[in-house]
Structure formats: structure tokens, C-alpha cells
TORPA-4810 file (N, C-alpha, C, O; in nm, 3 decimals):
<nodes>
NODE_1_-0.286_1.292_-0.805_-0.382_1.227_-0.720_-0.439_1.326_-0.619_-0.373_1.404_-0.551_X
NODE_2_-0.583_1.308_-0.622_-0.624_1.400_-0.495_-0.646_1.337_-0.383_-0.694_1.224_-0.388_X
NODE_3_-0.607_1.411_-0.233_-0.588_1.392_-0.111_-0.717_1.339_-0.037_-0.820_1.328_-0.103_X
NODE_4_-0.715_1.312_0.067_-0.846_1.329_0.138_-0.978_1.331_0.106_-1.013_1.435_0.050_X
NODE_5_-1.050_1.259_0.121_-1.197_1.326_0.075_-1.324_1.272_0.144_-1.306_1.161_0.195_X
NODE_6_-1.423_1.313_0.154_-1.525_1.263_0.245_-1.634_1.184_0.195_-1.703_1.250_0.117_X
NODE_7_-1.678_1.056_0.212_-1.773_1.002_0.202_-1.853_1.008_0.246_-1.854_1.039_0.365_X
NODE_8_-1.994_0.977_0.164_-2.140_1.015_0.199_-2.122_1.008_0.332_-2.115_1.111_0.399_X
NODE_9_-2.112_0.878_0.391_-2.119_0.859_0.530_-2.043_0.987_0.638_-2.065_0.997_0.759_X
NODE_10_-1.986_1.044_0.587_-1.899_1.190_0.637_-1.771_1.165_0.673_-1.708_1.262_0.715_X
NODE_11_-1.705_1.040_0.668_-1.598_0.962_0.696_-1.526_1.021_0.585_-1.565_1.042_0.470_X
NODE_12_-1.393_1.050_0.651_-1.277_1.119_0.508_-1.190_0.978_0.486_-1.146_0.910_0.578_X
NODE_13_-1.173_0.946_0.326_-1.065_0.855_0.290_-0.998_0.927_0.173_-1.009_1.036_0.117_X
NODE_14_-0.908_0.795_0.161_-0.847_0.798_0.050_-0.870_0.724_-0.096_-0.940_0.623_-0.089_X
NODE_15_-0.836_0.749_-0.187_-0.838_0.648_-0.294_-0.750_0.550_-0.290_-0.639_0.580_-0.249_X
NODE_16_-0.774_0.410_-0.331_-0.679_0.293_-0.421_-0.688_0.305_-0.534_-0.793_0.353_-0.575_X
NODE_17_-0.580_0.264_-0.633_-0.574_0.245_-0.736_-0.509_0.163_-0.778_-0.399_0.175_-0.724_X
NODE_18_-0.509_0.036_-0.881_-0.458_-0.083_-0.886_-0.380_-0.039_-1.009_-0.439_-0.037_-1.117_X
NODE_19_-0.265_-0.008_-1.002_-0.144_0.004_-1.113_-0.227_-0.092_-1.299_-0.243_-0.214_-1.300_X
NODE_20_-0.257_-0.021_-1.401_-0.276_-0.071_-1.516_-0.408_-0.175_-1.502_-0.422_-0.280_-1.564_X
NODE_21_-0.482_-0.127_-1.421_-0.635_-0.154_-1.417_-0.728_-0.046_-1.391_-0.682_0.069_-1.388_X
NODE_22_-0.851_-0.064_-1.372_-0.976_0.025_-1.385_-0.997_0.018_-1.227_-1.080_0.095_-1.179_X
NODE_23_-0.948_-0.044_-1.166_-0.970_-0.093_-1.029_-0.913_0.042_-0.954_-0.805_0.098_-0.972_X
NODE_24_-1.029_0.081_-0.856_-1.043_0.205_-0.832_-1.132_0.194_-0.683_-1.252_0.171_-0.694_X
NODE_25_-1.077_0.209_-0.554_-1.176_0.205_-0.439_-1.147_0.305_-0.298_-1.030_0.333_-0.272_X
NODE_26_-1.235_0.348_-0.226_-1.202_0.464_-0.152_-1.186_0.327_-0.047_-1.245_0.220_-0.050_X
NODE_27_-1.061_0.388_0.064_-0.963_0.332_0.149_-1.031_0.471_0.278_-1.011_0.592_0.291_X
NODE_28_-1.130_0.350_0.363_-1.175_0.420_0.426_-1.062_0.465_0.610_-0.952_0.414_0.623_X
NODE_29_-1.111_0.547_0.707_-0.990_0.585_0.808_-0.967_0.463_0.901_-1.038_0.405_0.984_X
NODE_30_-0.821_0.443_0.850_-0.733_0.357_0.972_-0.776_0.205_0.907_-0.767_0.104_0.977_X
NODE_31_-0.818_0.201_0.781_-0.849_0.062_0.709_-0.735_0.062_0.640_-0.671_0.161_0.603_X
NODE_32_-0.698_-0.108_0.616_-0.573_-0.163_0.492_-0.609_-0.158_0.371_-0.725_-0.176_0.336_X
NODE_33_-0.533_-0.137_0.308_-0.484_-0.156_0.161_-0.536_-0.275_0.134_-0.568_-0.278_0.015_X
NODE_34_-0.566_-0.411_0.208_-0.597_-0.514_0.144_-0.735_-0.557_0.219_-0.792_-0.660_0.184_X
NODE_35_-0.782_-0.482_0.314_-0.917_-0.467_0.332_-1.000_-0.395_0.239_-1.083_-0.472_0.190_X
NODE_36_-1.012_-0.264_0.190_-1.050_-0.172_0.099_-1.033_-0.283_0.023_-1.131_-0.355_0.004_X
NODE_37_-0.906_-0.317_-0.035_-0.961_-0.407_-0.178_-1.033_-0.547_-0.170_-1.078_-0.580_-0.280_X
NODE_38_-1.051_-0.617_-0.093_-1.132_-0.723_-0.068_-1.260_-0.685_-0.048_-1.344_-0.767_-0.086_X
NODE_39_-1.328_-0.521_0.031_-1.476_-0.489_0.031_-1.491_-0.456_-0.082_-1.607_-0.417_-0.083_X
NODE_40_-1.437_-0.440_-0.223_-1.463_-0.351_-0.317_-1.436_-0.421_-0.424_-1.412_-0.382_-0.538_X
NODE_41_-1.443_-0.564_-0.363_-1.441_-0.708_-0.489_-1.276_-0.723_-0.549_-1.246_-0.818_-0.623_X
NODE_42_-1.147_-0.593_-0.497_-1.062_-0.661_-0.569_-0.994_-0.778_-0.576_-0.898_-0.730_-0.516_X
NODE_43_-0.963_-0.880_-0.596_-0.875_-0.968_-0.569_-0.739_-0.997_-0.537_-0.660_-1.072_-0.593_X
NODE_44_-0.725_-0.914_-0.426_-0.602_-0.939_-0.356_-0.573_-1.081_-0.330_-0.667_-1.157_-0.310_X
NODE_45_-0.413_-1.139_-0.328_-0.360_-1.213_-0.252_-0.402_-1.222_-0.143_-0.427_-1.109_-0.101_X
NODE_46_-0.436_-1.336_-0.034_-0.442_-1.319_0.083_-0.414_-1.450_0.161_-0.440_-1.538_0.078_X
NODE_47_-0.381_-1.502_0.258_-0.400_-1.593_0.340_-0.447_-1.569_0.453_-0.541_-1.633_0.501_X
NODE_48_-0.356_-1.421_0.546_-0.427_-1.430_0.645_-0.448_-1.324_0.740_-0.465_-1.333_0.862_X
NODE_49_-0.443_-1.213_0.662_-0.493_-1.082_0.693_-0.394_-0.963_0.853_-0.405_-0.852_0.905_X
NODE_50_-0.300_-1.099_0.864_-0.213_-0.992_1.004_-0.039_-0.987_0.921_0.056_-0.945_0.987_X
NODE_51_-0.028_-1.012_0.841_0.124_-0.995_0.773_0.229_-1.082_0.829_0.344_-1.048_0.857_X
NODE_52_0.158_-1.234_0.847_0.257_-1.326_0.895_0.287_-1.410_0.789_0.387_-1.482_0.789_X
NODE_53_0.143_-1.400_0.630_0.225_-1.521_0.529_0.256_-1.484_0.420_0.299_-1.558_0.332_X
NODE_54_0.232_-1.318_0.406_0.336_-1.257_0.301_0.265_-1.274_0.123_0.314_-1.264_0.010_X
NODE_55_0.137_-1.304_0.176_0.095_-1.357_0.002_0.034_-1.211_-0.072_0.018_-1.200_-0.194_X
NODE_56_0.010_-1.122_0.015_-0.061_-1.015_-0.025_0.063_-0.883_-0.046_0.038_-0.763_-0.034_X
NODE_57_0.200_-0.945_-0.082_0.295_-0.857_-0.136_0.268_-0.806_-0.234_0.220_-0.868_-0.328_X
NODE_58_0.299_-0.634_-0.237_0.236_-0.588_-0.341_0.348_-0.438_-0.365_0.376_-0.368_-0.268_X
NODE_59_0.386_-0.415_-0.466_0.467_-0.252_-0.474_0.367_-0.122_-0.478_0.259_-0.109_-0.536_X
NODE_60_0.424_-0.050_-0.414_0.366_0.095_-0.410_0.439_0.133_-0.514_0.555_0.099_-0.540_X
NODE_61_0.331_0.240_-0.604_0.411_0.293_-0.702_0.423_0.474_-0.680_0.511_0.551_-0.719_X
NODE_62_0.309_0.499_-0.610_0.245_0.673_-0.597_0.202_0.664_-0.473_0.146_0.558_-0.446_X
NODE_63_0.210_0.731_-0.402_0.109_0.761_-0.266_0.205_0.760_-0.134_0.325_0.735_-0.150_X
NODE_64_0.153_0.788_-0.002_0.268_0.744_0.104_0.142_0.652_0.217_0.028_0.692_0.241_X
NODE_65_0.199_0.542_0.264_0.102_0.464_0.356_0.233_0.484_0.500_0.353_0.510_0.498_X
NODE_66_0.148_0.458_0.596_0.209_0.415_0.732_0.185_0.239_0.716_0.077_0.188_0.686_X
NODE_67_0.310_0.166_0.742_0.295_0.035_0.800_0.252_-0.006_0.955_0.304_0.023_1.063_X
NODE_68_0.159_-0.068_0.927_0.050_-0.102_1.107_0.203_-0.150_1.185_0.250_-0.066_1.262_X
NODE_69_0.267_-0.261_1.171_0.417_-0.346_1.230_0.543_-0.372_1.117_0.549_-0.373_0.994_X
NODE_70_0.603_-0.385_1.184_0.778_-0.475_1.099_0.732_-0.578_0.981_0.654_-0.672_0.990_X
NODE_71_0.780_-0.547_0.905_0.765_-0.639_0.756_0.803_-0.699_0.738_0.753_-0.803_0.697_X
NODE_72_0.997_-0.668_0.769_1.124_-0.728_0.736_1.103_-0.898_0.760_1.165_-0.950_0.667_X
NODE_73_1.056_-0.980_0.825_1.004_-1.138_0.777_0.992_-1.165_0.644_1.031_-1.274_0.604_X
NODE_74_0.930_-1.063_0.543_0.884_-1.093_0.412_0.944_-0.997_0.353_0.965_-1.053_0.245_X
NODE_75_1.004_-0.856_0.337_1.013_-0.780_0.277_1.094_-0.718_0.312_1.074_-0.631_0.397_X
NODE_76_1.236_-0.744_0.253_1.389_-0.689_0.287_1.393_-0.544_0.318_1.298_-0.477_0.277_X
NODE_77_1.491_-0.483_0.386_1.499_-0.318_0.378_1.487_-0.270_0.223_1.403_-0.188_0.186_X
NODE_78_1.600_-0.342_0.122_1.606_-0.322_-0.014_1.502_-0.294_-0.079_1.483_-0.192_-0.144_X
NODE_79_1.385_-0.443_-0.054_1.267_-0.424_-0.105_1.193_-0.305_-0.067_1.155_-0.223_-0.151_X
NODE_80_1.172_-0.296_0.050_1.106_-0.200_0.120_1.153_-0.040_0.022_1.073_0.014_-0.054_X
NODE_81_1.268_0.001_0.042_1.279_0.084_0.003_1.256_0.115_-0.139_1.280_0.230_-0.174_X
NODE_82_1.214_0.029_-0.227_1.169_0.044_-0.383_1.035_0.044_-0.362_0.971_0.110_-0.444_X
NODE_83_0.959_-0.026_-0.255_0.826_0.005_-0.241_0.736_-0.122_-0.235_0.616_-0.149_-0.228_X
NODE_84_0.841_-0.180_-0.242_0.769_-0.320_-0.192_0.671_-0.302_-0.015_0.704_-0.220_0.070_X
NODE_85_0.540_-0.410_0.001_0.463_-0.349_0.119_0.424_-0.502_0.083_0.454_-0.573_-0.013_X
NODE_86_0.339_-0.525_0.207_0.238_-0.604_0.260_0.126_-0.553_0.243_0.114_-0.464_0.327_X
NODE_87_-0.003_-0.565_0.154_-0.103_-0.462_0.138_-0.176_-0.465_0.286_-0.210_-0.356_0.333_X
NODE_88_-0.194_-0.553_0.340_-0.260_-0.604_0.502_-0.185_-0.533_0.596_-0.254_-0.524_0.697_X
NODE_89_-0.078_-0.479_0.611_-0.039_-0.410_0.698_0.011_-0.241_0.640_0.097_-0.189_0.711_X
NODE_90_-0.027_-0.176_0.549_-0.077_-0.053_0.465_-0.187_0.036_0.534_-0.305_0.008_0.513_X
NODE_91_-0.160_0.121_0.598_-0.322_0.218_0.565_-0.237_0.364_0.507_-0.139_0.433_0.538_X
NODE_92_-0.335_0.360_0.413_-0.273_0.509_0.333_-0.278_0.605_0.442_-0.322_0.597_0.557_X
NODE_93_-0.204_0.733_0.353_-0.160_0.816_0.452_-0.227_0.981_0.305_-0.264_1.094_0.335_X
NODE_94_-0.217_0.932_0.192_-0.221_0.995_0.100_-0.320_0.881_-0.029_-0.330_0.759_-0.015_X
NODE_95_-0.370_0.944_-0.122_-0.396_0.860_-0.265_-0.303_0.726_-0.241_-0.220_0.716_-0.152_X
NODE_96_-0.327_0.646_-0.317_-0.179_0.561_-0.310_-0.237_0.474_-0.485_-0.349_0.457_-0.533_X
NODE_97_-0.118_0.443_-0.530_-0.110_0.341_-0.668_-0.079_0.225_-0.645_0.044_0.223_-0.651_X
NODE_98_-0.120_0.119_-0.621_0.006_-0.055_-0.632_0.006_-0.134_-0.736_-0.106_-0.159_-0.781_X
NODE_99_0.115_-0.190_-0.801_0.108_-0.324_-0.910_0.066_-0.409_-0.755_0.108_-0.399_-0.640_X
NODE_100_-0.028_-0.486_-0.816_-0.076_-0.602_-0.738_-0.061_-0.736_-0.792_-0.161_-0.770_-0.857_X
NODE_101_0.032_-0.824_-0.787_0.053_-0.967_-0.865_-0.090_-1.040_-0.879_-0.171_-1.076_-0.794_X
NODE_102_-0.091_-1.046_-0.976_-0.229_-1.166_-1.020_-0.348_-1.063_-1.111_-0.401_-1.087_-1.220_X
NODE_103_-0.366_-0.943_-1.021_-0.482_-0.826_-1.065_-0.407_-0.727_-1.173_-0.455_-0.694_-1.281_X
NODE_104_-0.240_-0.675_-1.106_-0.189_-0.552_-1.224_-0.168_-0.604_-1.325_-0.155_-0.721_-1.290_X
NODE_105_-0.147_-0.598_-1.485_-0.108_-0.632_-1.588_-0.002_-0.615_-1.629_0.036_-0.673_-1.731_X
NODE_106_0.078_-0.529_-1.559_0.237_-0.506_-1.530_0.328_-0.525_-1.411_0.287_-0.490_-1.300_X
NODE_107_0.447_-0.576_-1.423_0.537_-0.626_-1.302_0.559_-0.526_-1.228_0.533_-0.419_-1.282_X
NODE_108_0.608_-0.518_-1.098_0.689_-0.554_-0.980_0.819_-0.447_-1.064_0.842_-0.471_-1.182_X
NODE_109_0.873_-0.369_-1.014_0.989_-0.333_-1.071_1.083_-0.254_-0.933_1.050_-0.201_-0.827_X
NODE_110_1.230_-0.284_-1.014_1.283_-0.183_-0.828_1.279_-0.038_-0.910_1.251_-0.028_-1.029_X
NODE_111_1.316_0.086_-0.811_1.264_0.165_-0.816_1.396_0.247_-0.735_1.393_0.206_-0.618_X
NODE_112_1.483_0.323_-0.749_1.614_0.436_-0.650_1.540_0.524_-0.602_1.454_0.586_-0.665_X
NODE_113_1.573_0.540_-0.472_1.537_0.613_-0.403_1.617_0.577_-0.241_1.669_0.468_-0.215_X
NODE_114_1.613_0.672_-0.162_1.661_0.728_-0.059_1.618_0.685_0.088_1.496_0.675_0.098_X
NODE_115_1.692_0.655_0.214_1.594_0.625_0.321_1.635_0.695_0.433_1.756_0.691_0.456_X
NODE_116_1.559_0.763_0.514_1.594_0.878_0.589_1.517_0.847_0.733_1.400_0.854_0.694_X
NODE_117_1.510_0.825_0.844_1.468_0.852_0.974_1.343_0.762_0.951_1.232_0.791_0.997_X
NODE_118_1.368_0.648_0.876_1.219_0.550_0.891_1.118_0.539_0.791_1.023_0.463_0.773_X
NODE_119_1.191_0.684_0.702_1.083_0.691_0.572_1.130_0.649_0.447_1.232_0.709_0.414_X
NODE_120_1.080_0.549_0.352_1.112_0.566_0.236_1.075_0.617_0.089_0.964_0.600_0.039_X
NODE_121_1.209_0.701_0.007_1.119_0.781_-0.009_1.182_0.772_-0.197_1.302_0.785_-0.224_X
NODE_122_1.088_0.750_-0.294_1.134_0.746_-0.385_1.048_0.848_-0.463_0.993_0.939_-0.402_X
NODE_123_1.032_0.833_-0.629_1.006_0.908_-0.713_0.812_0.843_-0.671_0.765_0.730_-0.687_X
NODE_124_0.774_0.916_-0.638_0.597_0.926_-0.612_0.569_0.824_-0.490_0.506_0.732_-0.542_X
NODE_125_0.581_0.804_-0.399_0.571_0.734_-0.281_0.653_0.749_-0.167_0.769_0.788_-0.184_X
NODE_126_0.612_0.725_-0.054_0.658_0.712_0.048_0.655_0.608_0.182_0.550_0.647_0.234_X
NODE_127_0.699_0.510_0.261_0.649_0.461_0.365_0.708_0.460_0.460_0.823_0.417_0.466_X
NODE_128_0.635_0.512_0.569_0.653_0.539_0.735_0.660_0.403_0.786_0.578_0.323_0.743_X
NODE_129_0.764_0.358_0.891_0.746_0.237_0.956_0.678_0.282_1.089_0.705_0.381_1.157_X
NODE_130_0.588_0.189_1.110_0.502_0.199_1.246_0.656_0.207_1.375_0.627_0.248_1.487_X
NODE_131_0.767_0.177_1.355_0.838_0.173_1.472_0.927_0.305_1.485_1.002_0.330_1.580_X
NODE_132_0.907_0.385_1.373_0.974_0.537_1.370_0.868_0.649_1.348_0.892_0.737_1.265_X
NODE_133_0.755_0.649_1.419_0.634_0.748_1.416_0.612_0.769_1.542_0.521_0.844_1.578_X
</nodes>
């Protein structure tokens, strides 16, 4: 995946990519994972856009995002650390990949990997908690 990149507008983002779809959208600076995909027609889960009803759960498969707040309401440390996220509280940090329930054509899977000073960190991903940055 390539890093960084600048849009016409001169604004640098990142890419989305929706795990086993064509679904493909630049994740513009300090925007969510489930904003980018709602301007760019994907059909995210959603109810209610601040990460209080948990419908827009989604796994990271590639990439590293910072989380905006605390997840743990919806999304165990366990989960967390396989890569489970809230796409609404996501802004990439790098490219990023997600199975998205309803849009990916493939499941949700756990994933080993390691957790160190706030980061989790498995085979192609990573996530920073907003309370250890």
C-alpha cells in the first residue's frame, strides 16, 4: 500500500480499501474511516456517527489508524487487539484495508498479534489508542 498522497485540492490523504471489494476511497486529513466511506457512497453501518451504538464495527486487516476515544463499550481489548475498530472513531494514520459487515464478501476473523504501550500490533496493521499518544 502506498502512504500519503495529495489531492487535487493539495490536501494529503490516505487510501480506504474495503477488504474483497472494488471499493476504493481517499480518507481525507483528520477524517473517519466511516465518514470517507459514506462521502464516497460506501455503505457503512451506521447509527450515529460518535461511537456510542457500535453498528459501524468493522476489522482492520492492513494499515495503522489512531482511535479519536475508548472503544472498550463495544470492542473488548481481545477484539481490539485482532483489529476489531469502530470505523467512526478511525482516522488512518497509514493506507488502511477493513472487512466491513454487510459491504466485505468475507468474514471478520481473529488475527495473533502482540500489545505494547497502547499499540496494537499484528501481521499488517496497527492501532494507537487516543489515551496513549
Amino acid at each position: 500500500m502506498a502512504e500519503q498522497r495529495t489531492l487535487a485540492s493539495g490536501a494529503r490523504a490516505f487510501r480506504l480499501s474495503i477488504a474483497g471489494t472494488e471499493h476504493v476511497c481517499d480518507v481525507r486529513p483528520g477524517e473517519t474511516i466511516l465518514k470517507a466511506g459514506l462521502r464516497d457512497n460506501i455503505k457503512i453501518a451506521h447509527l450515529c456517527l460518535v461511537g456510542d451504538c457500535g453498528s459501524c464495527r468493522s476489522q482492520l486487516v492492513a494499515g495503522r489508524v489512531q482511535l479519536k476515544r475508548d472503544i472498550s463499550n463495544h470492542i473488548s481489548s481481545d477484539e481490539l487487539q485482532a483489529g476489531f475498530v469502530l470505523a467512526c472513531q478511525c482516522v488512518p494514520q497509514s493506507d488502511v484495508e477493513l472487512i466491513v459487515p454487510g459491504v466485505s464478501p468475507i468474514t471478520a476473523k481473529p488475527t495473533r498479534c502482540i500489545r505494547s504501550k497502547g499499540v496494537s500490533k499484528a501481521r499488517g496493521f496497527s492501532i494507537t489508542t487516543s489515551a496513549n499518544s
